[in-house]
C-alpha positions, 0 to 999 in steps of 0.5 A: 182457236183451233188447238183449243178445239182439238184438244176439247175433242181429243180430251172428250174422245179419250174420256169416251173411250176410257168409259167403255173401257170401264164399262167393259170391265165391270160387266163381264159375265159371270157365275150368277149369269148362268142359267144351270144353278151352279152350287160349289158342294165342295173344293180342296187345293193342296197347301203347296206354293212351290210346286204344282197347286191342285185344285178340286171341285165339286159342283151341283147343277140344276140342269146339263147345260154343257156349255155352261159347264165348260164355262164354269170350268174356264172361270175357275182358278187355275195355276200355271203348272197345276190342275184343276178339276171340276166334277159336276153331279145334277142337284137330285143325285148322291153328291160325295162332301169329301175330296181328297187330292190325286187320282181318285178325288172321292169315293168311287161309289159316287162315280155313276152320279158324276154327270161331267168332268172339267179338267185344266192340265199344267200346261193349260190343256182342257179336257170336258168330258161328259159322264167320265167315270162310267 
């Protein structure tokens, strides 16, 4: 009898913890959460599997939440060994459309409208710069 009770209670323990678990997974917070009104103008990510993958965005906010703004970089793709930029430009201003890959991402006459800069290095270092192109 006493086997039976505590294998019931280990099953019903185990089922518990498995649901917080799959709860947990399911309500990560995410992009929509965010109170900034993040829109994704533009990206670009070379076509290069074998070396360093570069990755370029161009993203719109409502409003600079910085913070935000760090955590919409964190949860951008980002390859072991590659880059990845995030620019961010406020909703009202001149937004570039085109991207071209190295060091500079867009025409630079764009570059006073830029609000922010995320960027994630090869090895995984993270620089969030505000107005870093004045």
């Amino acid at each position: 009898m006493n086997k039976k009770i505590f294998s019931y209670t280990l099953t019903i323990g185990i089922l518990v913890l498995v649901g917080f678990i799959v709860k947990g997974t399911f309500n990560q917070p995410g992009i929509d959460e965010m109170k900034a009104g993040f829109k994704e103008i533009a990206k670009f990510r070379n076509a290069n599997n074998t070396g360093p993958v570069q990755r370029i965005y161009i993203v719109t906010v409502k409003d600079s939440v910085w913070k935000e703004m760090e955590d919409y970089g964190n949860l951008m793709p980002h390859t072991k060994y590659g880059n990845t930029k995030v620019y961010y430009f406020m909703a009202n201003s001149n937004v570039p459309t085109a991207i071209q890959p190295g060091e500079v991402n867009f025409d630079p006459s764009f570059n006073k409208f830029c609000i922010a800069l995320y960027e994630k290095s090869a090895m995984s270092q993270v620089a969030f710069n505000k107005n870093p192109l004045y």
